[in-house]
C-alpha positions as CSV (number, residue, x, y, z in Angstrom):
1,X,2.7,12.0,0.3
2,X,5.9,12.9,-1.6
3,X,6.8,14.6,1.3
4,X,6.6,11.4,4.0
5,X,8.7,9.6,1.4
6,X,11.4,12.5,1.2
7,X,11.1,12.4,5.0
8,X,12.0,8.8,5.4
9,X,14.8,9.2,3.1
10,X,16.7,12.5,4.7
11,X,15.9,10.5,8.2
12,X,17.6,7.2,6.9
13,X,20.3,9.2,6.1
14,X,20.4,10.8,9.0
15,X,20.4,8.0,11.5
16,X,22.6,6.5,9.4
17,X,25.4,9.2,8.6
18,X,25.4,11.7,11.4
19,X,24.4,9.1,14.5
20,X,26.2,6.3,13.5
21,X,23.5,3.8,13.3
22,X,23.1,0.2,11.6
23,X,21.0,-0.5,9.0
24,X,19.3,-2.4,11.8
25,X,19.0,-0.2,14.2
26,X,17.6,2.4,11.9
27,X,15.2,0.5,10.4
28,X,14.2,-1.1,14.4
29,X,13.9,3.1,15.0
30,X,11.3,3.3,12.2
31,X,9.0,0.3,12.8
32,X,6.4,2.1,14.9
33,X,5.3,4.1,11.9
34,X,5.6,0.7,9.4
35,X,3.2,-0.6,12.4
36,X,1.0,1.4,12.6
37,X,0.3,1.4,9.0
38,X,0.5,-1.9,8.8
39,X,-2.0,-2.6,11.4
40,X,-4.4,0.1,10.5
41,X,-5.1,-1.0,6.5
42,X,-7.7,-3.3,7.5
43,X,-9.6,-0.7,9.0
44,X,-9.4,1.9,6.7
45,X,-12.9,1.4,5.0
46,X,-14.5,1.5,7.8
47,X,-12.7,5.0,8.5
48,X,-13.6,6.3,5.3
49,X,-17.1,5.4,5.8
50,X,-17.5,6.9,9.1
51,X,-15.6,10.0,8.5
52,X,-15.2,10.6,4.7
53,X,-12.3,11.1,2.9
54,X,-11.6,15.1,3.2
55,X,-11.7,14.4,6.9
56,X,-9.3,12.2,6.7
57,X,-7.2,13.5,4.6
58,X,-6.8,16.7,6.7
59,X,-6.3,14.6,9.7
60,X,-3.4,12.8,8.1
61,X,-2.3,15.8,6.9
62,X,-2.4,17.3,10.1
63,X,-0.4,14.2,11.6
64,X,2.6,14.8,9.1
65,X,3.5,17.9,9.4
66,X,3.3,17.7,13.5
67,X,5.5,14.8,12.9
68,X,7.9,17.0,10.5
69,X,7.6,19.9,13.1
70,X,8.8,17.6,16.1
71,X,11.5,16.3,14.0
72,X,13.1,19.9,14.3
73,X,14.2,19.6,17.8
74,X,16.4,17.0,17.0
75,X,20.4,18.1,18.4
76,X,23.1,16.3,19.1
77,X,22.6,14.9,21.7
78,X,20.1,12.6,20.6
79,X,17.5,10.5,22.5
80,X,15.5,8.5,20.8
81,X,12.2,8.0,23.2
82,X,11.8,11.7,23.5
83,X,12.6,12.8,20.0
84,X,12.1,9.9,17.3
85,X,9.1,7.8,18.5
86,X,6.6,10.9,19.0
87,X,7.8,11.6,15.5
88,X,7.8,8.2,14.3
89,X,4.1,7.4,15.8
90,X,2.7,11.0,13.9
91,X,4.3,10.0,10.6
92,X,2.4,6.5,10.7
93,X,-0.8,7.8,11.9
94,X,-0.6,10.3,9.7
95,X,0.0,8.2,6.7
96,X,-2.4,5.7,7.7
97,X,-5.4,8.0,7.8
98,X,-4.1,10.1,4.5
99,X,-2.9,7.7,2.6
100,X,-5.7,5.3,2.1
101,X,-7.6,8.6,1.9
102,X,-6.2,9.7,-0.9
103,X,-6.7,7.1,-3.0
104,X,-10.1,6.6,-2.6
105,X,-10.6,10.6,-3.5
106,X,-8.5,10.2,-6.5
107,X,-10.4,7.3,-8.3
108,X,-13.8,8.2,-7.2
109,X,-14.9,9.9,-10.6
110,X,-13.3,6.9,-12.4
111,X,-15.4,4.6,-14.4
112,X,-14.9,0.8,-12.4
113,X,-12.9,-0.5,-16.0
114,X,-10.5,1.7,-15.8
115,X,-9.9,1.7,-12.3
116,X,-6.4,0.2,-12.6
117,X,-4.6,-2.8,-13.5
118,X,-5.4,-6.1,-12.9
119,X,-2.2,-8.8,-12.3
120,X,-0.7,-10.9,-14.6
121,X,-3.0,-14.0,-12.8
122,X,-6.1,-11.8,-13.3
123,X,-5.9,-11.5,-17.1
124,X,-7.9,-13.8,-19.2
125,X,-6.5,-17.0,-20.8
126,X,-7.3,-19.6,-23.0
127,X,-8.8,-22.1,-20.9
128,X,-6.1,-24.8,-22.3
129,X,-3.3,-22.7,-20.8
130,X,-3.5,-23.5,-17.5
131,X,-3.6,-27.2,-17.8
132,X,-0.6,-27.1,-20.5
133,X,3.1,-26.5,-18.9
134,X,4.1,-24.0,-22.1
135,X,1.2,-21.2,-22.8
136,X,1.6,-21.5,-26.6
137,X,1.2,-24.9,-26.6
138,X,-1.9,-26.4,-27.9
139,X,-4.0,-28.1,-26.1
140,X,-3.5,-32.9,-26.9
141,X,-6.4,-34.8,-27.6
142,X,-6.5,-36.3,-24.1
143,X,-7.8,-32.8,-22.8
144,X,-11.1,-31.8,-23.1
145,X,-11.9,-28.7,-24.1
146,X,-15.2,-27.2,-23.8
147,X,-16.8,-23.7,-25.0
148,X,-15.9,-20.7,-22.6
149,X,-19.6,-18.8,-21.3
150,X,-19.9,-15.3,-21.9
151,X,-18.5,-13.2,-18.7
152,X,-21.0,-11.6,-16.6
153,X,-21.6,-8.0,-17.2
154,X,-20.1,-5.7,-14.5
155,X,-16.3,-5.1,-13.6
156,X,-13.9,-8.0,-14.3
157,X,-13.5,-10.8,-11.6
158,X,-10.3,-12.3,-10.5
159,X,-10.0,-15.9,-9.9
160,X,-6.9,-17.5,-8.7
161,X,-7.3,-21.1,-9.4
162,X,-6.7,-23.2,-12.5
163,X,-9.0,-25.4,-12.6
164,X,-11.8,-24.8,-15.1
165,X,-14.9,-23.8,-14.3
């Protein structure tokens, strides 16, 4: 994947530098593959489960280096439905499928507690903290506070809201 990110940099550059482009315009030249990404996430489990993740991973694999390989017929005279958007469409599919891939191969073996980090909202507080406006203040006497139940066994659950439970 270090190489799709490498990729979009050099290209950047590219587009930028040697054909004169706008930020805009560059970035407008790139949004197939951001697309396709974007619009494929919620449908990568399903993908994974149908297909399994070495699958996958070749596939995407596959995708990129097509992508990188087209890329190479890029002259000066430069077109961009012929020569970018075949590229561009490759390096999101390719992504999409690997990416997601990927991730799922590399914490498969770990134990669900150590699976990552959970956000700053996730992390348990005292239950006085998200009633009070300064999280080292104490809780006044007008608030309640009532004994926090044991968390249920299994991985650790995020809730959102502030109000207790």
């Amino acid at each position: 994947m270090g190489s799709f990110i490498s990729f979009q940099f050099l290209l950047t550059l590219f587009l930028q530098q040697a054909l004169q482009q706008s930020p805009l315009q560059m970035a407008l030249s790139l949004l197939p593959a951001g697309l396709l990404v974007a619009f494929s996430a919620p449908f990568a489990d399903r993908l994974i489960d149908r297909f399994g993740t070495p699958t996958l991973i070749v596939g995407g694999l596959v995708a990129l280096s097509a992508g990188y390989l087209l890329f190479l017929r890029v002259d000066a005279e430069f077109s961009y439905l012929p020569m970018l958007l075949p590229t561009a469409l490759l390096l999101g599919v390719g992504f999409a499928l690997a990416f997601p891939a990927i991730n799922v191969q590399a914490t498969a073996g770990a134990r669900t507690t150590s699976r990552g980090w959970r956000p700053v909202s996730c992390r348990p507080r005292p239950r006085w903290a998200a009633r009070s406006s300064s999280p080292s203040r104490p809780p006044s006497s007008r608030w309640t506070t009532r004994p926090v139940r044991a968390p249920a066994a299994g991985p650790p659950r995020c809730s959102n809201s502030s109000s207790p439970a």
